[in-house]
N, C-alpha and C positions, 0 to 999 in steps of 0.2 A: 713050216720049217721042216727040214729033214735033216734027223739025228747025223749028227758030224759033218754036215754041211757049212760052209762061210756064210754067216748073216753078210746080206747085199746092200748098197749103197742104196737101195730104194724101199730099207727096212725104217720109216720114220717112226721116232714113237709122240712126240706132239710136234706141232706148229704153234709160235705165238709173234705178235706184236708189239711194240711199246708204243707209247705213244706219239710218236712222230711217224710213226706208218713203217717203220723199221721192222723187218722180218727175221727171225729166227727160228730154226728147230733143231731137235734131236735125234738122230738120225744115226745109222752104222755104214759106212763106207770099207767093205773087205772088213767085216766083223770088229772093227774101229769105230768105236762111240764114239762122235764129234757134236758138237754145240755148231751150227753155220748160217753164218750169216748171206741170206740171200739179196741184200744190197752190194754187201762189200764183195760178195763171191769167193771166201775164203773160209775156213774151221779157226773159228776164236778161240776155242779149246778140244782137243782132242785125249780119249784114252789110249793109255800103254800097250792093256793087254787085249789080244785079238778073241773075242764071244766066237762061240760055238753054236749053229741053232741045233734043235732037239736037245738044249737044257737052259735051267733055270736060272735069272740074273738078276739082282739088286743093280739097278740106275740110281747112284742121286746126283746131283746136280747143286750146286748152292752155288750165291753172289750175295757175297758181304762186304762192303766198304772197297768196292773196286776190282776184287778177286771175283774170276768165274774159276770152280774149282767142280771136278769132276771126278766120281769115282764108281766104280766096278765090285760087287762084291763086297761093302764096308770097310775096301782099302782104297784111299785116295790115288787117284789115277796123272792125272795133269793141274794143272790152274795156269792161269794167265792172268794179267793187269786189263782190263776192260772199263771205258769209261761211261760204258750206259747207264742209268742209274733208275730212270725211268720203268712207272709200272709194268708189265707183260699182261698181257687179255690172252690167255690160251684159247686159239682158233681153231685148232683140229687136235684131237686124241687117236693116238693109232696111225697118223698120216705125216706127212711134212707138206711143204708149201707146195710142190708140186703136183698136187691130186693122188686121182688113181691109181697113174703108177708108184707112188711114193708110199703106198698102204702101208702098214706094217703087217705081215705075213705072217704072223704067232698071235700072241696071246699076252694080255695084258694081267695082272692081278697085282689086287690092293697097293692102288694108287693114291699115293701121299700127296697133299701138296702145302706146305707151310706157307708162315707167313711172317717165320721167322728164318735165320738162316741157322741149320745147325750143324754142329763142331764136328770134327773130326771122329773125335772118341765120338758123340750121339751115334752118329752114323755107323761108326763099326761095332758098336754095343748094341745096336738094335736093328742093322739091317734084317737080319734073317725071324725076327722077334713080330708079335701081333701086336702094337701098338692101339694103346687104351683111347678109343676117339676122343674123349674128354680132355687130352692132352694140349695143355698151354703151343697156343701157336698151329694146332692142327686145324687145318680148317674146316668147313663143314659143307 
């Protein structure tokens, strides 16, 4: 990434599947975090505010009881009503579904991933925070 440059639509930061073969990842389209679905060919959820590469971003992601909600920074960005409910096998870290071009061009650090979904407040009280591994629901 180059400081003040738009993160690109071919910035993925994973790829995962559910169990029916349905594909989804994470990705920035013109510095737009979206959630996209590569069946339906559409962003099931996207963020508000547009990322800058050459700096640092908190992603989280949660799907609790139908909501895919998305946020930026420890403040909620989007959510949408989603009926997948099925578990996700994350397939690629760093990439989206379409390979090599889809890398993600930066850098990753201290990657979470639950297995619980957590609230609003969790998220904005402890994005930018070091998170005790020992932590109910974090996984290992």
């Amino acid at each position: 990434f180059a400081a003040g440059a738009s993160v690109s639509k071919t910035d993925g930061l994973f790829y995962a599947q559910d169990e029916s073969g349905e594909g989804f990842d994470l990705n920035f389209h013109g510095g737009i975090g979206r959630v996209y679905s590569r069946d339906l060919r559409t962003d099931l959820v996207a963020t508000s505010t547009q990322v800058q590469a050459g700096e640092w971003h908190h992603v989280a992601l949660t799907r609790e009881a139908g909501i895919l909600s998305s946020y930026i920074d420890g403040t909620l960005e989007g959510s949408a009503t989603q009926t997948f409910t099925d578990a996700l096998d994350i397939q690629r870290l760093g990439g989206s579904f379409g390979g090599g071009t889809a890398d993600l061009e930066g850098a990753l650090d201290e990657v979470r991933i639950w297995d619980v979904a957590r609230s609003d407040a969790q998220i904005a009280a402890n994005y930018s925070e070091t998170v005790d591994p020992g932590t109910a629901g974090l996984m290992h």
